[in-house]
C-alpha positions in Angstrom: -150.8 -53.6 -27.6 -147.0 -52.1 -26.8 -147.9 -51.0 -23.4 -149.7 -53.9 -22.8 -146.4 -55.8 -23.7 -144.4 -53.8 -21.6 -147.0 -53.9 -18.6 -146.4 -57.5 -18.7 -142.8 -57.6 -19.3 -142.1 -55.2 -16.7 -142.5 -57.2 -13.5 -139.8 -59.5 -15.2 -137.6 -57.0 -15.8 -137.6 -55.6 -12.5 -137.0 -58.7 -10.9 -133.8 -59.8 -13.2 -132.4 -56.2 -12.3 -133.0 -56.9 -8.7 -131.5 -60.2 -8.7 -128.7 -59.1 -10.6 -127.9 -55.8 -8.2 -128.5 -58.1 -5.2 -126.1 -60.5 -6.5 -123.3 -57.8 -7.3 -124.3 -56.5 -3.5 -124.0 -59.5 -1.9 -120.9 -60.7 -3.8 -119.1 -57.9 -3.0 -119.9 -57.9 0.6 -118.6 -62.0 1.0 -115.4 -60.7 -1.0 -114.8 -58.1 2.4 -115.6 -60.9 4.5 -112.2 -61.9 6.3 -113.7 -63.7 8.9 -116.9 -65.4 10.5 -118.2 -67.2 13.6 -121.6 -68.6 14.5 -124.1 -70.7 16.0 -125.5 -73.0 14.0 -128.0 -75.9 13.8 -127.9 -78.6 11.1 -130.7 -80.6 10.0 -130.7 -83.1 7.4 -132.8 -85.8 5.5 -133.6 -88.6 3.7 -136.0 -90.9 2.3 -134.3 -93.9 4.4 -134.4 -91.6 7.7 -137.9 -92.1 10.0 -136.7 -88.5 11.6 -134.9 -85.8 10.6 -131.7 -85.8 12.2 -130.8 -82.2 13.8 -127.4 -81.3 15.0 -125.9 -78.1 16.9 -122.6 -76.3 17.0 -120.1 -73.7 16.4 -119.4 -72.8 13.0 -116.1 -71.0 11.7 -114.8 -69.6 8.9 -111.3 -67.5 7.7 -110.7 -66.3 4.6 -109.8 -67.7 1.9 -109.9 -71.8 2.3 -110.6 -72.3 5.9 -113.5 -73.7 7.3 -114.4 -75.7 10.6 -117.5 -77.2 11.9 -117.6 -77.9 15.6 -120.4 -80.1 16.8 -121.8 -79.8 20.6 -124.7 -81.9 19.8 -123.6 -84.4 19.4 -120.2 -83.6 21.1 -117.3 -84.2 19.8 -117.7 -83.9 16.2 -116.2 -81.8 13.4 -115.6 -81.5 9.8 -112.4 -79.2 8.7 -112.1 -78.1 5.6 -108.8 -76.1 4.8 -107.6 -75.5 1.3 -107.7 -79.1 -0.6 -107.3 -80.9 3.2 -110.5 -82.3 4.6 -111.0 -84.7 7.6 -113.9 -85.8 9.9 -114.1 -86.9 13.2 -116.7 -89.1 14.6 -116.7 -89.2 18.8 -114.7 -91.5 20.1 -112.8 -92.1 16.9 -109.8 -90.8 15.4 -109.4 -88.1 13.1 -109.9 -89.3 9.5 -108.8 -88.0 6.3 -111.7 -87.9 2.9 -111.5 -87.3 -0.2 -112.6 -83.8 -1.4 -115.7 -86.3 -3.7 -116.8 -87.1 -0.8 -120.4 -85.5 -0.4 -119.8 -83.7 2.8 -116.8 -82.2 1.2 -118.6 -80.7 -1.7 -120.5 -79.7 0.6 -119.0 -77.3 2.7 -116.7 -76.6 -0.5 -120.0 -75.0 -1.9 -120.9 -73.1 1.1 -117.0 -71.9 1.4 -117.3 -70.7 -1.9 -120.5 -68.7 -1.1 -118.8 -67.4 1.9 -115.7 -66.2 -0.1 -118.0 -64.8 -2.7 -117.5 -66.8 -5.6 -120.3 -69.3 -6.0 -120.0 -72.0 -8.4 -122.5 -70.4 -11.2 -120.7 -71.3 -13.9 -122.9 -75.3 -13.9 -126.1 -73.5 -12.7 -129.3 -72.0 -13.4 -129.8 -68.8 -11.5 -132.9 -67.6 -10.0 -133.6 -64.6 -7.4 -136.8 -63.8 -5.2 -137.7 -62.5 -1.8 -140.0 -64.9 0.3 -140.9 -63.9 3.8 -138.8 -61.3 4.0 -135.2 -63.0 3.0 -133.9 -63.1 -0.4 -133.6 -66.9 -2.0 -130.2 -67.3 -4.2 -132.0 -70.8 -5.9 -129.5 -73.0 -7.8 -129.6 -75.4 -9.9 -127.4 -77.8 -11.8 -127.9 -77.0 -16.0 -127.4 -80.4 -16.4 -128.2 -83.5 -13.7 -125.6 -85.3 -12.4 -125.6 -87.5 -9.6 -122.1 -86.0 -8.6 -123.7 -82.8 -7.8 -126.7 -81.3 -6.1 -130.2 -81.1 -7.1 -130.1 -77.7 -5.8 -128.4 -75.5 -3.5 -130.8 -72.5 -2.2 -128.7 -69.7 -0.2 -130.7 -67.4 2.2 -129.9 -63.9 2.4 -130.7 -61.2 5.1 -131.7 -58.6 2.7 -130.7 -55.5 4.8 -127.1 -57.2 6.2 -126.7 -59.2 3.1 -125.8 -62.0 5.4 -125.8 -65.4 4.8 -128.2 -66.4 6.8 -128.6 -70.0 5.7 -128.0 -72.8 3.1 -130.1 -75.8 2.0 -128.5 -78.4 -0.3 -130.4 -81.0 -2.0 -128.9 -84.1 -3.3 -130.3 -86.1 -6.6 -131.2 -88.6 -3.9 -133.6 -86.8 -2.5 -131.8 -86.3 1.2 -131.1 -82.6 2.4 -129.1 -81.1 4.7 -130.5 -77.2 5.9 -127.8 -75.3 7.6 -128.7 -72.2 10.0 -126.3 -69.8 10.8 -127.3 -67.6 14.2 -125.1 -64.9 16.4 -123.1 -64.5 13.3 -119.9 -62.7 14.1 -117.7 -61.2 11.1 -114.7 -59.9 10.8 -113.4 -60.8 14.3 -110.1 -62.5 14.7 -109.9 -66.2 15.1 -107.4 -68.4 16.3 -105.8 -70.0 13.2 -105.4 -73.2 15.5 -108.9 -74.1 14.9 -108.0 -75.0 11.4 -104.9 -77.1 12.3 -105.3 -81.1 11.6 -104.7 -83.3 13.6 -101.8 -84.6 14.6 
């Protein structure tokens, strides 16, 4: 009856000592990150959306607090987030400065602190697993609130440790999936891409 016990226990084991070494590995490897620029492509949704709406760009980030999302489809759109300053710009309209509540804000705060290796565990339910071939970070609020998401679900290149993506899910029900392609760490970045403007 033992080893029956621990035949059954042992796949859940395993798995918590995987998802715990992966965690240490990939936390570890966003605490060297200094820098990183990619593609992406954005795509979000909602139950009062016909269509998914899908957006393109140039992502960037520099450590600790910086981080800028430049839209080429559709042109002439970004979101800057740098330390506790965040603004949008819609084209053809000025700059404008919003709150750090705003959803967009918590946002990218939440994938800036994924980037910088400190996730924001501490209010979440953990889980760990490989699905075709990528390792799922899965979390989830311990407690609902409609201030925070429904779940946040980090993928992971599991030989790079990459980020490779990020879907957040709001108690709403809309989503936004965020693809990071080309990825380029470590390379140095013009700090002028974080400057607001004027």
């Amino acid at each position: 009856m033992r080893r029956l016990l621990f035949l059954v226990l042992l796949p859940m084991i395993s798995a918590t000592a995987f998802g715990e070494d992966l965690e240490a590995r990939f936390l570890a490897s966003q605490k060297n990150l200094q820098s990183l620029q990619a593609d992406f492509r954005q795509t979000i949704t909602s139950p009062g959306l016909k269509q998914p709406v899908v957006s393109e760009g140039r992502f960037y980030y520099l450590a600790p607090d910086k981080l800028r999302i430049d839209y080429t489809k559709p042109e002439g759109d970004y979101f800057l987030l740098n330390g506790d300053h965040f603004e949008s710009r819609r084209r053809g309209k000025a700059p404008v400065v919003v709150p750090l509540d705003h959803p967009s804000a918590r946002a990218l705060s939440s994938l800036r602190d994924v980037l910088r290796g400190t996730p924001p565990t501490e209010d979440f339910q953990k889980q760990v697993d490989r699905q075709d071939g990528v390792i799922r970070v899965v979390l989830t609020p311990a407690t609902a609130s409609p201030s925070m998401p429904k779940k946040i679900e980090n993928r992971v290149d599991p030989d790079s440790l990459a980020l490779l993506g990020m879907n957040i899910t709001t108690p709403n029900g809309a989503g936004m999936e965020f693809l990071l392609e080309n990825p380029r760490r470590n390379q140095t970045l013009d700090p002028a891409v974080f400057s607001p403007a004027e």
